[in-house]
TIRO-2110 file (N, C-alpha, C; in Angstrom, 1 decimal):
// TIRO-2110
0.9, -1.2, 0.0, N, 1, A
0.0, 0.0, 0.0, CA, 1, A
0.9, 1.2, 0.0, C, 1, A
0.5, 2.2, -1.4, N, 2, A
1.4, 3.4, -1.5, CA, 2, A
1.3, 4.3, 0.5, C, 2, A
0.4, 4.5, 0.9, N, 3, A
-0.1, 5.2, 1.8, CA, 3, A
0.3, 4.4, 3.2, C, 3, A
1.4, 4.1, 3.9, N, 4, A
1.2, 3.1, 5.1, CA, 4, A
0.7, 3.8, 6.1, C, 4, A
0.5, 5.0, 6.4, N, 5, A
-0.4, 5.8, 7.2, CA, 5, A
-2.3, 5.3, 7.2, C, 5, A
-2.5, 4.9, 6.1, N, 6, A
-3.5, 4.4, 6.3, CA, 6, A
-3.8, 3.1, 6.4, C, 6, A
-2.5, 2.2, 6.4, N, 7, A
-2.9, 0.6, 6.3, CA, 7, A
-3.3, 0.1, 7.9, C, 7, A
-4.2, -0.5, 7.9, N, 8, A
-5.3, -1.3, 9.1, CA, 8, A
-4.3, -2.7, 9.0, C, 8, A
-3.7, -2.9, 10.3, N, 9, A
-2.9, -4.4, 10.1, CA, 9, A
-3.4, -4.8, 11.1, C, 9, A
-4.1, -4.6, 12.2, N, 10, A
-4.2, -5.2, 13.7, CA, 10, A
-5.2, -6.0, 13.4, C, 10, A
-5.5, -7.6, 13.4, N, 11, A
-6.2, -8.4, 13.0, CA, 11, A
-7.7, -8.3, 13.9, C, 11, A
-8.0, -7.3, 15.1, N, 12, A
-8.9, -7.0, 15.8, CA, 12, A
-9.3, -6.0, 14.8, C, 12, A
-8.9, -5.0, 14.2, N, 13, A
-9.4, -3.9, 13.7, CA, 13, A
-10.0, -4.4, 12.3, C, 13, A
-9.0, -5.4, 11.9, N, 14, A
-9.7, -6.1, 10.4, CA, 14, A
-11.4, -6.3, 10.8, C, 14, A
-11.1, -7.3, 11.7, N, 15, A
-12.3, -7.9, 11.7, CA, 15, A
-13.7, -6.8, 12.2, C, 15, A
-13.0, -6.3, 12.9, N, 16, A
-14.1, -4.9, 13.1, CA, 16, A
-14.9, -4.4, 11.8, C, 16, A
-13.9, -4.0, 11.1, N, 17, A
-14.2, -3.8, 10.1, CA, 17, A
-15.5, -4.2, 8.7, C, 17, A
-14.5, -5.7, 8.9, N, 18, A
-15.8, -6.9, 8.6, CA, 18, A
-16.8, -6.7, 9.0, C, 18, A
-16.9, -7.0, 10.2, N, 19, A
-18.4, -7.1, 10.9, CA, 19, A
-19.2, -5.8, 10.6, C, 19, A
-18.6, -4.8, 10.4, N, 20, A
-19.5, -3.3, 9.8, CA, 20, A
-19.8, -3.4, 8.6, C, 20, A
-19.3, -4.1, 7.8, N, 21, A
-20.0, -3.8, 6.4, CA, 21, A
-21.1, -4.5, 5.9, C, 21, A
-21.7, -4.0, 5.0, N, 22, A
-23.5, -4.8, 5.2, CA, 22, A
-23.4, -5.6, 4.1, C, 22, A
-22.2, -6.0, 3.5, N, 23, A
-22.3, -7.3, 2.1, CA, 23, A
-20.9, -7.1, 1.7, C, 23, A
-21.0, -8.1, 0.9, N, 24, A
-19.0, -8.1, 0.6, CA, 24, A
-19.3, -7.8, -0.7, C, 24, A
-18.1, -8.2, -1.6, N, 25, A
-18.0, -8.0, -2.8, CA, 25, A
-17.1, -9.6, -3.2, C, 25, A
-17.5, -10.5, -3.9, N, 26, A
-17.0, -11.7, -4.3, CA, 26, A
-16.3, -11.7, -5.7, C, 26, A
-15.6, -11.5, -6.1, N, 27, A
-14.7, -11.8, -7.0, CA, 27, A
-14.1, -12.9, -7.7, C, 27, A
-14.1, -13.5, -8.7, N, 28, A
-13.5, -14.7, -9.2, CA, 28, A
-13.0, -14.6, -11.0, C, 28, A
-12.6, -15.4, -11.5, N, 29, A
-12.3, -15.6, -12.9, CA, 29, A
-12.7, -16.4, -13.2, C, 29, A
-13.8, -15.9, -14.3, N, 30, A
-14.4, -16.8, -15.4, CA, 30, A
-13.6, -17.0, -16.6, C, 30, A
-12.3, -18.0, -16.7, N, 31, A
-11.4, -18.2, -17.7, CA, 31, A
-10.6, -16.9, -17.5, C, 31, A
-10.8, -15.7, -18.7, N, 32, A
-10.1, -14.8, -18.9, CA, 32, A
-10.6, -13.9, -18.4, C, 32, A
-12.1, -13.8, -18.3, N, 33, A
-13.1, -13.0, -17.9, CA, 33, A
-13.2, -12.8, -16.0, C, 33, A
-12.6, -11.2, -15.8, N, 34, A
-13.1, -10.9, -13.8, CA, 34, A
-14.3, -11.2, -14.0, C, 34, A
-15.2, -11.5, -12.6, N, 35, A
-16.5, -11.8, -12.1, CA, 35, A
-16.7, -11.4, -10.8, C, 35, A
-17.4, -10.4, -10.8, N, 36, A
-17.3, -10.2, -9.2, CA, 36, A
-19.0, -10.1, -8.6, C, 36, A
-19.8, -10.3, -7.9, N, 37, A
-20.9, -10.0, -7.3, CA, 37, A
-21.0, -9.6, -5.9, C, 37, A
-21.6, -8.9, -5.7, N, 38, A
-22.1, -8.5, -4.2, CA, 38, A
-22.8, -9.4, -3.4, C, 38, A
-22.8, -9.7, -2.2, N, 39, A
-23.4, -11.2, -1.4, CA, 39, A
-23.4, -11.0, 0.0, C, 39, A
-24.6, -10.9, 0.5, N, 40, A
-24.6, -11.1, 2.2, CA, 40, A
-23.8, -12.1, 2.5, C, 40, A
-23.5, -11.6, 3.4, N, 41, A
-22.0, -12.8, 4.6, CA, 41, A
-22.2, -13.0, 5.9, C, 41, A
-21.6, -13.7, 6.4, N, 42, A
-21.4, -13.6, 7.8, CA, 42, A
-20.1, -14.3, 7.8, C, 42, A
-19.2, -13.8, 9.1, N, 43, A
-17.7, -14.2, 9.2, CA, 43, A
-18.0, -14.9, 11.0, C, 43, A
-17.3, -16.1, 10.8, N, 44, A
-17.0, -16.8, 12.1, CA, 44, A
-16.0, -17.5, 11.9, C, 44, A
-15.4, -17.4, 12.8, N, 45, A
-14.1, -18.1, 13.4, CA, 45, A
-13.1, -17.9, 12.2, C, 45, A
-13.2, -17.1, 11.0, N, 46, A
-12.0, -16.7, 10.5, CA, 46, A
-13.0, -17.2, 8.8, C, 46, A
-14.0, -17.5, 9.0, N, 47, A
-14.6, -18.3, 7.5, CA, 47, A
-15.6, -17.4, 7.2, C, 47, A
-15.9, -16.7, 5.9, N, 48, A
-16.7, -15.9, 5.4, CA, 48, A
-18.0, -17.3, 4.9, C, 48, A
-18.9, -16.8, 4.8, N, 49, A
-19.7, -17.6, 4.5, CA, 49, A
-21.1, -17.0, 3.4, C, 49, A
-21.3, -17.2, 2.5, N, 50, A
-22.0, -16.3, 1.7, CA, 50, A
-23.6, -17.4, 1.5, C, 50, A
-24.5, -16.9, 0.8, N, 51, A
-25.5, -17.9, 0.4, CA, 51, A
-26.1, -17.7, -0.8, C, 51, A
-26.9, -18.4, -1.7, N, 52, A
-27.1, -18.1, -3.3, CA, 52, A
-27.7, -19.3, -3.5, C, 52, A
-28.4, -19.6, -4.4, N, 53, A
-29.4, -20.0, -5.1, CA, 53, A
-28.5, -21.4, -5.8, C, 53, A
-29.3, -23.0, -5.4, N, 54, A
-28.4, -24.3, -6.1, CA, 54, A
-27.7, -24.2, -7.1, C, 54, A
-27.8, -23.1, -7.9, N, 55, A
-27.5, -23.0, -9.1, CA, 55, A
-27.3, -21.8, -9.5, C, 55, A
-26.2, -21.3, -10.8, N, 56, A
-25.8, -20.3, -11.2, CA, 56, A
-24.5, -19.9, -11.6, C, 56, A
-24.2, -19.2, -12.3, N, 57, A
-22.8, -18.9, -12.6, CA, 57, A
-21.8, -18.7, -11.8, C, 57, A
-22.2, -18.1, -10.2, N, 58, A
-21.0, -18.2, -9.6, CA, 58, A
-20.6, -19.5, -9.0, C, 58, A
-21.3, -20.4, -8.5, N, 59, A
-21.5, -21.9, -8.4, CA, 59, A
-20.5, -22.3, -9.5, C, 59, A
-20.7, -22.2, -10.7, N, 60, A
-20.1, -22.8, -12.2, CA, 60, A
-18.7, -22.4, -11.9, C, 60, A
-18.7, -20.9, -11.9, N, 61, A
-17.1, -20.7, -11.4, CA, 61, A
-16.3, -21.5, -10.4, C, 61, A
-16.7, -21.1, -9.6, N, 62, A
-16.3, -21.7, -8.7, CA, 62, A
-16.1, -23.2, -8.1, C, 62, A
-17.0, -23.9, -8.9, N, 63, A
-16.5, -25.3, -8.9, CA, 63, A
-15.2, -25.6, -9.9, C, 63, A
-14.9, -24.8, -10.7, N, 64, A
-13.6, -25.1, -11.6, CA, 64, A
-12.6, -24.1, -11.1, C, 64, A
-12.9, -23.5, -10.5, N, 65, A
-11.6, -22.1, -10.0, CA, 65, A
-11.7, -21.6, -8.6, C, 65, A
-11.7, -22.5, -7.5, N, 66, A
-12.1, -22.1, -5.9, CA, 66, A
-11.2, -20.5, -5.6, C, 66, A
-10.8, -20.1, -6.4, N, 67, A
-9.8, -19.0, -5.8, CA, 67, A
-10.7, -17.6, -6.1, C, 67, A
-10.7, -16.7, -4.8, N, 68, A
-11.4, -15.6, -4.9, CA, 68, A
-11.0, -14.7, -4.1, C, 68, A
-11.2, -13.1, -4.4, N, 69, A
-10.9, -12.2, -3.7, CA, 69, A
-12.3, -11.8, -3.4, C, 69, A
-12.1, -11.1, -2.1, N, 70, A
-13.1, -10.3, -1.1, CA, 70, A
-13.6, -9.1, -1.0, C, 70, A
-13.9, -8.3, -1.5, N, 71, A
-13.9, -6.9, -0.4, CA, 71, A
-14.9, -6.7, 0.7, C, 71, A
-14.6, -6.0, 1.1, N, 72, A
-15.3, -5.4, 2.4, CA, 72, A
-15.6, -3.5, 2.6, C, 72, A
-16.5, -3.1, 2.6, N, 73, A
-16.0, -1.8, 2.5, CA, 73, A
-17.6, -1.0, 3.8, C, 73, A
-16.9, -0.8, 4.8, N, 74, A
-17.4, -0.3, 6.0, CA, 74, A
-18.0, 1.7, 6.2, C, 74, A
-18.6, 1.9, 6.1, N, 75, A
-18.6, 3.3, 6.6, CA, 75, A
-18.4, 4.3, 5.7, C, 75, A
-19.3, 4.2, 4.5, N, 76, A
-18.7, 5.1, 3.4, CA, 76, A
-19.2, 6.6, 3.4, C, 76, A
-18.8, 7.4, 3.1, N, 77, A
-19.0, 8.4, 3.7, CA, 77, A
-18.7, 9.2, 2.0, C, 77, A
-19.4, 10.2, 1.6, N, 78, A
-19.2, 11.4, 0.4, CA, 78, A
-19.1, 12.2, 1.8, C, 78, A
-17.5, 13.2, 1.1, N, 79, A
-17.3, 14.4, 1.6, CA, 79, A
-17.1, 15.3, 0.5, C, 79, A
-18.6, 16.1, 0.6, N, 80, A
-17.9, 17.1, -0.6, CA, 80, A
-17.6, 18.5, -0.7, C, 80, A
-17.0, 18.6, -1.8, N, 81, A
-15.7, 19.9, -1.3, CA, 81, A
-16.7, 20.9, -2.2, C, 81, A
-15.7, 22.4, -2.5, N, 82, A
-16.2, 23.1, -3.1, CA, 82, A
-16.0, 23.5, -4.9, C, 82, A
-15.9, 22.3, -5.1, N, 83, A
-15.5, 22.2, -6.9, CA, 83, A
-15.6, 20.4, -7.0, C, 83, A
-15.9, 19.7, -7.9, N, 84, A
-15.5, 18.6, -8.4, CA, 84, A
-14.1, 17.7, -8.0, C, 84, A
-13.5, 18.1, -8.3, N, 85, A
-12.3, 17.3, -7.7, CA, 85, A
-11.6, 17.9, -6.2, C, 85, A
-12.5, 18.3, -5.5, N, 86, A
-12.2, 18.7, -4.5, CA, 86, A
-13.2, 17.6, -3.5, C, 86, A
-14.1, 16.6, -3.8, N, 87, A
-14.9, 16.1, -3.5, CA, 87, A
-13.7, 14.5, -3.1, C, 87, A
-14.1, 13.8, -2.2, N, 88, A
-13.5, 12.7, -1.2, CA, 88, A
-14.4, 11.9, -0.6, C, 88, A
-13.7, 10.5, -0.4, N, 89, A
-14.7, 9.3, 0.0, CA, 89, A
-13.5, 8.9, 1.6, C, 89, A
-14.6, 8.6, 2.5, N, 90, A
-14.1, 8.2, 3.9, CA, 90, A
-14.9, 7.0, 4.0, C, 90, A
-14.2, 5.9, 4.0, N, 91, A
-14.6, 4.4, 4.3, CA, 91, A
-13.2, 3.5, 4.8, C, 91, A
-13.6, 2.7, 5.7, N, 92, A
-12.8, 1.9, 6.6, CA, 92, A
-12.9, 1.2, 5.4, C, 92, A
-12.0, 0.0, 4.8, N, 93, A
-12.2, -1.4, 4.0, CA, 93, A
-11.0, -2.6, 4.1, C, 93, A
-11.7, -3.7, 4.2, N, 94, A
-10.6, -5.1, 4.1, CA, 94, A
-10.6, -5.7, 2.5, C, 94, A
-9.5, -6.3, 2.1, N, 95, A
-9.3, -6.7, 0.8, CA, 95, A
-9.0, -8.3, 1.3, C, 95, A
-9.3, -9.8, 1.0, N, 96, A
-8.8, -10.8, 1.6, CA, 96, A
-8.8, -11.9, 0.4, C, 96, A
-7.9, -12.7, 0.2, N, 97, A
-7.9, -13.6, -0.9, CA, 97, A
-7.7, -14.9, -0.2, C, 97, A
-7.9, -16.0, -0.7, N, 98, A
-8.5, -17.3, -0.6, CA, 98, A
-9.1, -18.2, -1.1, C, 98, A
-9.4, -19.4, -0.9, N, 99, A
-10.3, -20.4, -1.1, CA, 99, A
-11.7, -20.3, -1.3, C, 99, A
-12.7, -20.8, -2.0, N, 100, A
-14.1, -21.2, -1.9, CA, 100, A
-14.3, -22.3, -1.9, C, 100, A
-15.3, -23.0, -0.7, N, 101, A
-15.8, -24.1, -1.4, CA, 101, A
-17.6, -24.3, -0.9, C, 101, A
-17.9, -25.0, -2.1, N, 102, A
-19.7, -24.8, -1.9, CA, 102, A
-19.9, -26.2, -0.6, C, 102, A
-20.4, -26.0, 0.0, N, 103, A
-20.5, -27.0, 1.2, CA, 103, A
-22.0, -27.9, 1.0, C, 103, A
-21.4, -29.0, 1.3, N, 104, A
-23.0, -30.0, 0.9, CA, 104, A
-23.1, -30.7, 2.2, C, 104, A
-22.4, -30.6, 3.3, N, 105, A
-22.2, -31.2, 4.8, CA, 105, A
-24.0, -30.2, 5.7, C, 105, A
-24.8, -30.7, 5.6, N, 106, A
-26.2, -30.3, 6.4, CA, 106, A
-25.9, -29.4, 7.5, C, 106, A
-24.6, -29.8, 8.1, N, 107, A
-24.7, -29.4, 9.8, CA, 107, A
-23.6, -27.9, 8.9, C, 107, A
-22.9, -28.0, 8.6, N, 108, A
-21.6, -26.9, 7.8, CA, 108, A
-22.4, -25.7, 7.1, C, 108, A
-23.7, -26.3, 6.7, N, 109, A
-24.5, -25.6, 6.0, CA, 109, A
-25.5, -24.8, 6.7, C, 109, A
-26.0, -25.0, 7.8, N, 110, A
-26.8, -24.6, 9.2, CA, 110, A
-25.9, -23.3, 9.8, C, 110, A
-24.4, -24.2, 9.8, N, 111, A
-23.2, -23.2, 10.8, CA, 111, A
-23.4, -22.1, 9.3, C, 111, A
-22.7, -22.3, 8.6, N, 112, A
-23.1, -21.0, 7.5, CA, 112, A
-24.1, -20.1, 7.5, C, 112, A
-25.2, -20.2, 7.3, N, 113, A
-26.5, -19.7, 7.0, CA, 113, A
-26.9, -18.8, 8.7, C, 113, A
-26.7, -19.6, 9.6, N, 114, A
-26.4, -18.8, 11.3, CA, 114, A
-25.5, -17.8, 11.4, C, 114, A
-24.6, -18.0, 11.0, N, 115, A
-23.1, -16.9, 10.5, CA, 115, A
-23.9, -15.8, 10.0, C, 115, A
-24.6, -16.0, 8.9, N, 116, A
-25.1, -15.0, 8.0, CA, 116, A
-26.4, -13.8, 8.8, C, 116, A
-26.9, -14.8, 9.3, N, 117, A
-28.0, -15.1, 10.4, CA, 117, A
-27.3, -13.7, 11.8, C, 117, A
-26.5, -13.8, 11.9, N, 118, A
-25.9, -13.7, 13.4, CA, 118, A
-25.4, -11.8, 12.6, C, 118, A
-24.6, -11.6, 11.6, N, 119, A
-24.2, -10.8, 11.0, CA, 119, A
-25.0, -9.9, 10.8, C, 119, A
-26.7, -10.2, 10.4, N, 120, A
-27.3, -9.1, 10.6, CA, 120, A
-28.1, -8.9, 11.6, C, 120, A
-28.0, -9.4, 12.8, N, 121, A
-28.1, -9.0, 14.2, CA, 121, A
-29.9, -10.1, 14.1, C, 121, A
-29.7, -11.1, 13.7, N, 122, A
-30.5, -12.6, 13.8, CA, 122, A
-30.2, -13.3, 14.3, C, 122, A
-30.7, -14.1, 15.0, N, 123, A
-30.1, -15.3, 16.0, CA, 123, A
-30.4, -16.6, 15.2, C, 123, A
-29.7, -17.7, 15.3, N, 124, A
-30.2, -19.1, 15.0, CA, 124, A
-31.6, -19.3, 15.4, C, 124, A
-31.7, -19.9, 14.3, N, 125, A
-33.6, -20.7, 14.6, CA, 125, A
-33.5, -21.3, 15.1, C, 125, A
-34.4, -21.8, 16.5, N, 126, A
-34.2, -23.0, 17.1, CA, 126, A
-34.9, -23.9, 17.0, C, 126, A
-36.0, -23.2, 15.8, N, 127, A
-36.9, -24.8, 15.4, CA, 127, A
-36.5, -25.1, 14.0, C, 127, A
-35.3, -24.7, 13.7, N, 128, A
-34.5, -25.4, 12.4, CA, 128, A
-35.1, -24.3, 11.2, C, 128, A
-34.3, -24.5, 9.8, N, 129, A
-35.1, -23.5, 8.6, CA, 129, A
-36.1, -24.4, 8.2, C, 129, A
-36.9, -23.5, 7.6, N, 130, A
-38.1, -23.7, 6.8, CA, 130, A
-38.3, -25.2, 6.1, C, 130, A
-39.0, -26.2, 6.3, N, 131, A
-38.9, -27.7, 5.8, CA, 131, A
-38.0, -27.1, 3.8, C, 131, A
-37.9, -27.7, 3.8, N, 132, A
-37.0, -27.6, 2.2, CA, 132, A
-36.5, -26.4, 1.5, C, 132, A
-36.2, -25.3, 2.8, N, 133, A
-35.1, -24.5, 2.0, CA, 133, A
-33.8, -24.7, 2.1, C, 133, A
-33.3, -25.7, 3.0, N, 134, A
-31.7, -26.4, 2.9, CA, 134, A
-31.5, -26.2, 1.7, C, 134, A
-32.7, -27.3, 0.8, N, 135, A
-32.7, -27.6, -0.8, CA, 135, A
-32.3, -26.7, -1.5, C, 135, A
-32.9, -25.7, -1.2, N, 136, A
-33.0, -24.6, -2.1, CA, 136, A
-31.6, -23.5, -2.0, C, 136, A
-30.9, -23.3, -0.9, N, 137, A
-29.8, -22.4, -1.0, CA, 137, A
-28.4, -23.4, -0.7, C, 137, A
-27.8, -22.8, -1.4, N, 138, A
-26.1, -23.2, -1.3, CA, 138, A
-25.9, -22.1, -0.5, C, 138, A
-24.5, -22.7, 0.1, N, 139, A
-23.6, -21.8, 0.9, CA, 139, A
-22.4, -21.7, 0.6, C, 139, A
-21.6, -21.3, 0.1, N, 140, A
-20.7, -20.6, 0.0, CA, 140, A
-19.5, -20.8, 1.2, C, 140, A
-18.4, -21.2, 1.5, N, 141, A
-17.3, -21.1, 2.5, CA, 141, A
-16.1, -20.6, 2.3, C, 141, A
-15.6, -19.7, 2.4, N, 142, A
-14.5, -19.1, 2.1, CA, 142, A
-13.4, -18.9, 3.0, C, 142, A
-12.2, -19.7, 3.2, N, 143, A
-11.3, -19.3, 4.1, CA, 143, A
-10.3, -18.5, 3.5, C, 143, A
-10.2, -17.1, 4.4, N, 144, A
-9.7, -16.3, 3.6, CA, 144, A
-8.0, -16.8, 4.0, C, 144, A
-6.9, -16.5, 3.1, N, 145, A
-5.4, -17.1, 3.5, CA, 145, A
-4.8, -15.4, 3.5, C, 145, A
-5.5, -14.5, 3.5, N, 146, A
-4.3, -13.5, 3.8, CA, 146, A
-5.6, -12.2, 3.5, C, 146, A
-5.0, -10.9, 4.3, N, 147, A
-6.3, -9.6, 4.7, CA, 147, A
-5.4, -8.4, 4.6, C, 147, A
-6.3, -7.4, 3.9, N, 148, A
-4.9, -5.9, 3.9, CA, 148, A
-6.2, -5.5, 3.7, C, 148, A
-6.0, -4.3, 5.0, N, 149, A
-6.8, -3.2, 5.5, CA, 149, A
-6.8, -1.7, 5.2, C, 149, A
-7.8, -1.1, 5.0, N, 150, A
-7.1, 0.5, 4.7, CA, 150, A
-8.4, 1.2, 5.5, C, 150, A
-8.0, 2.4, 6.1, N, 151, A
-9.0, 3.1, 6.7, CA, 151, A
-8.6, 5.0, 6.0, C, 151, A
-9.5, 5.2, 5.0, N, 152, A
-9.7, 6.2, 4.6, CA, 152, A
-10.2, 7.4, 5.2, C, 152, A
-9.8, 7.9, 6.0, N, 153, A
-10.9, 9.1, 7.1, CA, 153, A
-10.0, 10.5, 6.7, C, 153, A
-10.2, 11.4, 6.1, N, 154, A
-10.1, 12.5, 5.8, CA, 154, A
-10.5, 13.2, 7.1, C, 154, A
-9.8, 14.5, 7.5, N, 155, A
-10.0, 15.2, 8.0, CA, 155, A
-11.0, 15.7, 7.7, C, 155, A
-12.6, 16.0, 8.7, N, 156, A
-13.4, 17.2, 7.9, CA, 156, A
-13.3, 18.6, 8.5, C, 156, A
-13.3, 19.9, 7.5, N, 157, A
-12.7, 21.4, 7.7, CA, 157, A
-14.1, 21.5, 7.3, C, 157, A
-14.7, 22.6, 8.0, N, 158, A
-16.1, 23.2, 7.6, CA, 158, A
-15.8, 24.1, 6.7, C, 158, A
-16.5, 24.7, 5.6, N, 159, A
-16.7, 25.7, 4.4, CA, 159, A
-17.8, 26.8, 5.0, C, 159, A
-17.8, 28.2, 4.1, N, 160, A
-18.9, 28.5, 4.5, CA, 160, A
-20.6, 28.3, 4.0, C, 160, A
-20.6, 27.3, 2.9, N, 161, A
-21.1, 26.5, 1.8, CA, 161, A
-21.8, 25.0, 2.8, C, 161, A
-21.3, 24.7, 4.1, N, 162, A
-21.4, 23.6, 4.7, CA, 162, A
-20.6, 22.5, 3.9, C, 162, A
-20.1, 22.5, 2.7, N, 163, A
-19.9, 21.0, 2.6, CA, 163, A
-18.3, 20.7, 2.9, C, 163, A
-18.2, 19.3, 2.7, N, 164, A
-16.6, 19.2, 3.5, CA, 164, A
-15.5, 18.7, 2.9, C, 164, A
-14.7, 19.4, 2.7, N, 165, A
-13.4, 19.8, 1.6, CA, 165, A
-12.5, 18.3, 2.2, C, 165, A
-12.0, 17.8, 1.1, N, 166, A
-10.7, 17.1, 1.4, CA, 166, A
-10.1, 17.6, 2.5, C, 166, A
-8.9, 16.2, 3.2, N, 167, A
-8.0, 16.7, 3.9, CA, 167, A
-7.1, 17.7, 3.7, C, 167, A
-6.7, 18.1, 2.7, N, 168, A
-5.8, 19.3, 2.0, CA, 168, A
-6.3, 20.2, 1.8, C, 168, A
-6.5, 21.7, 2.6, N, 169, A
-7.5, 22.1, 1.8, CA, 169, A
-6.6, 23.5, 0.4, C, 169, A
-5.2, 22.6, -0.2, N, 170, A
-5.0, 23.4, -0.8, CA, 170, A
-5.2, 23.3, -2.3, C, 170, A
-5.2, 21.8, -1.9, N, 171, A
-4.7, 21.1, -3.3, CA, 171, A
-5.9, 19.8, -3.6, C, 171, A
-6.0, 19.1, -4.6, N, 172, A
-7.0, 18.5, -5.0, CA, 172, A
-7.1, 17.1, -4.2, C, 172, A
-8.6, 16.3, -4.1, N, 173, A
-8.9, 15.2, -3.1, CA, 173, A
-7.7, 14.5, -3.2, C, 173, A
-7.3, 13.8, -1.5, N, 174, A
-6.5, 12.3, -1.8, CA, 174, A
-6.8, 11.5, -3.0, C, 174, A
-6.2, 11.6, -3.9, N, 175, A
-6.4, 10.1, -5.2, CA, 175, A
-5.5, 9.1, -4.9, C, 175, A
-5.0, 8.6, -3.5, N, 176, A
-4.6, 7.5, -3.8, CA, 176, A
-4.6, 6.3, -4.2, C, 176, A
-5.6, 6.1, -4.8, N, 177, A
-6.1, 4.5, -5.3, CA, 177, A
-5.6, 4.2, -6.8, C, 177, A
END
């Protein structure tokens, strides 16, 4: 990361992070072709866990190319300045690469879907899911093998316009990306 002022390495703060964002972003390669989709999650014990329909193209991928990247992106925030390129984005985010694999284990598939369950502030069912939606959804398991963090927070300077200028206020937004 050009910026080490902003890199997030403390594996407590990663996961903070995680836990704030309201969907990931799933990434794969279809042959030569990126693929990426947005997907509710839940993260336990270090395993991202996503859910989707018995069937479909990311299924397809991913049974011939288990390798995927993550994002995460927490807290986003428009700060805007007083001209177009004076305008800045403030968001905490995790990037994590790894494995996929679709789980067909009943009890693996329960702990998944609870993960997911738990992440948006739902508890496990204790009279079990709905007679034959097991059937109906796949789950998704992802152990991520490595995580790089960035926390974007711009200083905000009031204008007398209200809106809120980049951290610089001499020179044009952070473009670091």
């Amino acid at each position: 990361m050009r910026r080490e002022d902003k890199a997030v390495v403390d594996p407590a703060d990663l996961t903070a992070i995680i836990s704030r964002a309201p969907y990931c972003v799933v990434s794969m390669a279809d042959g030569n072709e990126p693929y990426g989709v947005p997907l509710c999650f839940g993260y336990d014990d270090g395993w991202i866990y996503c859910h989707c329909a018995v069937e479909g193209k990311k299924l397809e991928i991913l049974r011939r190319r288990p390798r995927v990247w993550v994002l995460f992106v927490a807290d986003p925030e428009i700060r805007t300045g007083t001209a177009p390129c004076r305008w800045t984005m403030a968001y905490d985010s995790v990037m994590g690469w790894g494995e996929a694999e679709i789980l067909d284990d009943a009890a693996a598939i329960r702990r998944g879907l609870d993960a997911i369950l738990a992440h948006y502030g739902g508890n496990a069912l204790d009279d079990g899911y709905p007679p034959g939606a097991l059937g109906k959804t796949a789950v998704i398991r992802i152990r991520l093998a490595g995580l790089t963090g960035k926390r974007s927070r711009p200083r905000t300077l009031a204008t007398p316009s209200g809106s809120t200028p980049p951290s610089d206020p001499t020179g044009p937004a952070d473009q670091d990306e």
